[in-house]
matplotlib code that plots the C-alpha trace (Angstrom):
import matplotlib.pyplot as plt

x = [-12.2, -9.0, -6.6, -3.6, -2.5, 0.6, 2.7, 4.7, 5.3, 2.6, 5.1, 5.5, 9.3, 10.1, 6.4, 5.6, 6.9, 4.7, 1.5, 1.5, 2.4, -1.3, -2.6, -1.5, -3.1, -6.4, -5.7, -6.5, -4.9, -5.5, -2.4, -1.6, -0.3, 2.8, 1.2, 0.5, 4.3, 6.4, 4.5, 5.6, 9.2, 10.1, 7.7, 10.3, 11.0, 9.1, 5.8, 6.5, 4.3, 8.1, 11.5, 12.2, 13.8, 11.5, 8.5, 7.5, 6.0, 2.9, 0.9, -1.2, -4.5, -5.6, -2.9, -1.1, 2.0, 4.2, 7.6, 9.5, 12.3, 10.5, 12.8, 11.6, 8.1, 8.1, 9.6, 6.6, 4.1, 5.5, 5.1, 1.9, 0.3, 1.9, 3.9, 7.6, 8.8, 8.4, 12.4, 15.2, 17.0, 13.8, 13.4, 16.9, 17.0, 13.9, 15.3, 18.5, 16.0, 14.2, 17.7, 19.2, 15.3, 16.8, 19.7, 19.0, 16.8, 18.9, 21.8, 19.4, 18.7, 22.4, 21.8, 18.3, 20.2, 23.2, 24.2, 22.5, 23.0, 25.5, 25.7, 28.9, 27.5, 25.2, 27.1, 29.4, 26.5, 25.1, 26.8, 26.4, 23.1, 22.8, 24.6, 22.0, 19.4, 21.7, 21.9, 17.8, 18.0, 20.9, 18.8, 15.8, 17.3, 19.0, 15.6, 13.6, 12.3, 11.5, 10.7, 6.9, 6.3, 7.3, 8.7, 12.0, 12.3, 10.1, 7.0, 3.4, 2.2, 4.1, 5.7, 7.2, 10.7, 8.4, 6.6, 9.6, 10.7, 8.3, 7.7, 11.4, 11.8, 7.9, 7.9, 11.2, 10.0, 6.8, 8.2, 11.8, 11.6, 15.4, 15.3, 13.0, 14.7, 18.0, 15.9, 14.7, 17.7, 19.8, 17.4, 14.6, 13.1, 12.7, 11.2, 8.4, 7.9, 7.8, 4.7, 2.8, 3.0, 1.8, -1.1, -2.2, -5.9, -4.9, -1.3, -2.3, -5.4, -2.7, -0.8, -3.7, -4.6, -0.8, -1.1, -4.2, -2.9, 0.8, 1.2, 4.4, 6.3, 9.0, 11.1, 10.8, 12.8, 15.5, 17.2, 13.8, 15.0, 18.5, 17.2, 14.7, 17.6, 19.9, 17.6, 14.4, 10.9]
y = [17.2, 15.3, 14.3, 16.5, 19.2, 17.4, 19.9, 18.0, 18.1, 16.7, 13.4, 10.7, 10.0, 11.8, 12.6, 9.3, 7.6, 9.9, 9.3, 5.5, 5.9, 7.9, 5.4, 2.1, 4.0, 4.7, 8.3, 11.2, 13.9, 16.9, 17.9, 21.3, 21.8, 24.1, 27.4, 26.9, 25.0, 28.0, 30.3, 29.0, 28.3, 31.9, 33.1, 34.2, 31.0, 32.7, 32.4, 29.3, 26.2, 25.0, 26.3, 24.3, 24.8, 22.0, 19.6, 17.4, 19.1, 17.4, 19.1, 17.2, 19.3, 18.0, 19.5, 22.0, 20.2, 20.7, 18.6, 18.7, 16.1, 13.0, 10.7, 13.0, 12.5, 9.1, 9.0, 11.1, 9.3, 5.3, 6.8, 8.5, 5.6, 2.5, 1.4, 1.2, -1.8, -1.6, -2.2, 0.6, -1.9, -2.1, 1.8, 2.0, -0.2, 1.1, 4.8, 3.3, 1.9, 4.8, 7.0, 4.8, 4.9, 8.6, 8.6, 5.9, 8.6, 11.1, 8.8, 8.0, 11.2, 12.3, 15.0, 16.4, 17.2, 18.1, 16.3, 14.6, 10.6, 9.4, 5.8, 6.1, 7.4, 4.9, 1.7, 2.7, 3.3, -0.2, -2.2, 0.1, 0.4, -3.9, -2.8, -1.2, -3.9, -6.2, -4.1, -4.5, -8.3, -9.4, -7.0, -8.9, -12.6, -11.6, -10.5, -13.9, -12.2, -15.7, -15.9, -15.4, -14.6, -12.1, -8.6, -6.5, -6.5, -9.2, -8.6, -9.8, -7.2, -4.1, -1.5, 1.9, -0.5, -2.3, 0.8, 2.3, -0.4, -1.0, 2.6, 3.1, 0.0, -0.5, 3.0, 2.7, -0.7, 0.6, 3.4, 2.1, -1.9, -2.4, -1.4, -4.1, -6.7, -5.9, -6.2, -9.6, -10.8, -8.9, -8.9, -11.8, -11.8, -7.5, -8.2, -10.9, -8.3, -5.1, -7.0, -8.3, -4.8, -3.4, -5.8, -4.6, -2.8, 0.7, 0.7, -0.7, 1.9, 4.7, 3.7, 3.5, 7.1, 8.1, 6.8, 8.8, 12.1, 11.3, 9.2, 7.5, 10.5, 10.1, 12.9, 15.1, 18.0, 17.2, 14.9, 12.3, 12.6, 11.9, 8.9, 7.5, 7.5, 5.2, 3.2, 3.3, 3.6]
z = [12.2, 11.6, 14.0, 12.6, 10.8, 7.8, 5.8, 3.1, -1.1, -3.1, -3.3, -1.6, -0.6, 3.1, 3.7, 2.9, 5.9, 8.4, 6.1, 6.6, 10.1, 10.7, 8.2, 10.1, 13.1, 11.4, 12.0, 9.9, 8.4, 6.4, 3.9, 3.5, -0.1, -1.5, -0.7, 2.9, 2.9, 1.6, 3.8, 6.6, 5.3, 4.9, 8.1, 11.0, 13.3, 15.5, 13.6, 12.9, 14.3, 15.3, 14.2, 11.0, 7.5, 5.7, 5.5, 7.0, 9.6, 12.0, 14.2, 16.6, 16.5, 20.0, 21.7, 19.4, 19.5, 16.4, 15.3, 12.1, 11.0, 9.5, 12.2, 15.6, 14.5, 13.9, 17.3, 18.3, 17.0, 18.2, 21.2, 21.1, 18.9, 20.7, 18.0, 19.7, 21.5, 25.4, 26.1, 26.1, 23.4, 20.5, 20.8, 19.9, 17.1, 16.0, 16.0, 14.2, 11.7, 10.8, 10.8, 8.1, 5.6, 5.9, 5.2, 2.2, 0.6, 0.8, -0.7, -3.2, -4.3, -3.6, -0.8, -2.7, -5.7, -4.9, -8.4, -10.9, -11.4, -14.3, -15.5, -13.9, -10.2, -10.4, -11.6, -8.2, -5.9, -6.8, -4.4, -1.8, -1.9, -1.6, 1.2, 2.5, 1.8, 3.7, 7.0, 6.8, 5.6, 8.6, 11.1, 10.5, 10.8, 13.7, 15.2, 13.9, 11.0, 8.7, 4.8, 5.1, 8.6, 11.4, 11.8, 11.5, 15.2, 16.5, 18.0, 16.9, 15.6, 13.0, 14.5, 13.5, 12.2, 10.1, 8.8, 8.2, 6.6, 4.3, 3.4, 1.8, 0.0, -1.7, -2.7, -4.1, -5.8, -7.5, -9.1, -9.8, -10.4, -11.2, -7.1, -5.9, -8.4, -6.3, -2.9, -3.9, -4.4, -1.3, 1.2, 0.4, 3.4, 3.7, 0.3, 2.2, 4.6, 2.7, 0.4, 3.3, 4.8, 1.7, 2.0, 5.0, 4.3, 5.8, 3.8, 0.3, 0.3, 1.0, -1.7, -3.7, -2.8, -3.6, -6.7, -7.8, -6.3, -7.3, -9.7, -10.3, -8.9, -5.9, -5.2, -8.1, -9.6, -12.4, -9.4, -10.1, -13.6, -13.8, -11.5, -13.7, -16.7, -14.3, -12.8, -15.1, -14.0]

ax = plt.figure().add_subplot(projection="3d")
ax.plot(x, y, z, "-o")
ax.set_aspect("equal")
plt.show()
């Protein structure tokens, strides 16, 4: 029996981030697909698991415990799985880490499809998302994170920052290059860290597996679209 119960799209992009937390655990998980998903999205909040408008949803099938918000349960899970820093000050950063991979894919896919991309939106959003790749890059140095070795927040060993980390900006770089062109040359040393992480044996088989169930897909809808005609892929 696996260890929980995962409600998310058939895509990578929010779920994502929860899947390679379990998988840098070594625990399992069995997906629930769009059926089971849109069932519970229109049961009454009462029937639900837990009150929530949206995948992803987790539920921890040894004690029926049930979060939704992809930043709550990777809170959840550091915690449950040992993957946070021990002091008040790397849970914090790690949590502000995590927030901002959010709000990056929601800026990338500008609020879920609020809008479609334009040369024009896109040519403007450039620099700020280097920006982003620089809060990641200056965070890291200022941490020790070196050209080849280390981690976002310090540490010997990954942690849900580097996770996190690595989760936004590879899958963003395998299915849109032009993106992980710009993070080699904004953030160099996230771009060291997001390959070695994606080397690691329980991450590089999960992107495997994504590939084959996925394919190249990220977000998907006509917002994945108007994407791929501004930034290729």
């Amino acid at each position: 029996m696996s260890d929980y119960d995962f409600y998310y799209w058939p895509l990578p992009f929010r779920g994502q981030f929860i899947r390679a937390i379990l998988a840098h655990a070594g625990k399992s998980w069995t997906e629930h697909g769009e059926d089971a998903i849109s069932a519970l999205m229109q049961a009454d909040p009462g029937d639900q698991p837990v009150p929530f408008m949206g995948p992803p949803l987790l539920v921890d099938k040894r004690t029926g415990f049930a979060l939704a918000e992809m930043p709550a349960i990777a809170l959840y899970l550091g915690r449950a799985l040992d993957l946070m820093p021990a002091s008040a000050e790397g849970q914090a950063m790690t949590m502000r880490i995590v927030n901002d991979a959010n709000d990056v894919i929601d800026e990338i896919t500008l609020d879920g499809g609020r809008e479609m991309w334009t040369p024009e939106k896109w040519r403007a959003f450039v620099p700020r998302l280097r920006r982003w790749m620089r809060f990641w890059e200056i965070t890291g140095t200022r941490h020790g994170l070196e050209p080849d070795t280390g981690f976002v927040l310090g540490g010997t060993a990954p942690g849900i920052a580097d996770i996190a980390t690595a989760t936004l900006w590879s899958t963003m770089r395998d299915r849109f290059p032009v993106i992980g062109e710009m993070l080699d040359d904004a953030a160099p040393r996230i771009a060291a860290l997001c390959r070695r992480m994606s080397d690691l044996p329980a991450l590089a088989a999960l992107a495997r597996r994504s590939d084959d169930l996925y394919g190249d897909g990220y977000c998907g809808g006509e917002i994945e679209a108007s994407l791929r005609t501004v930034a290729g892929g």
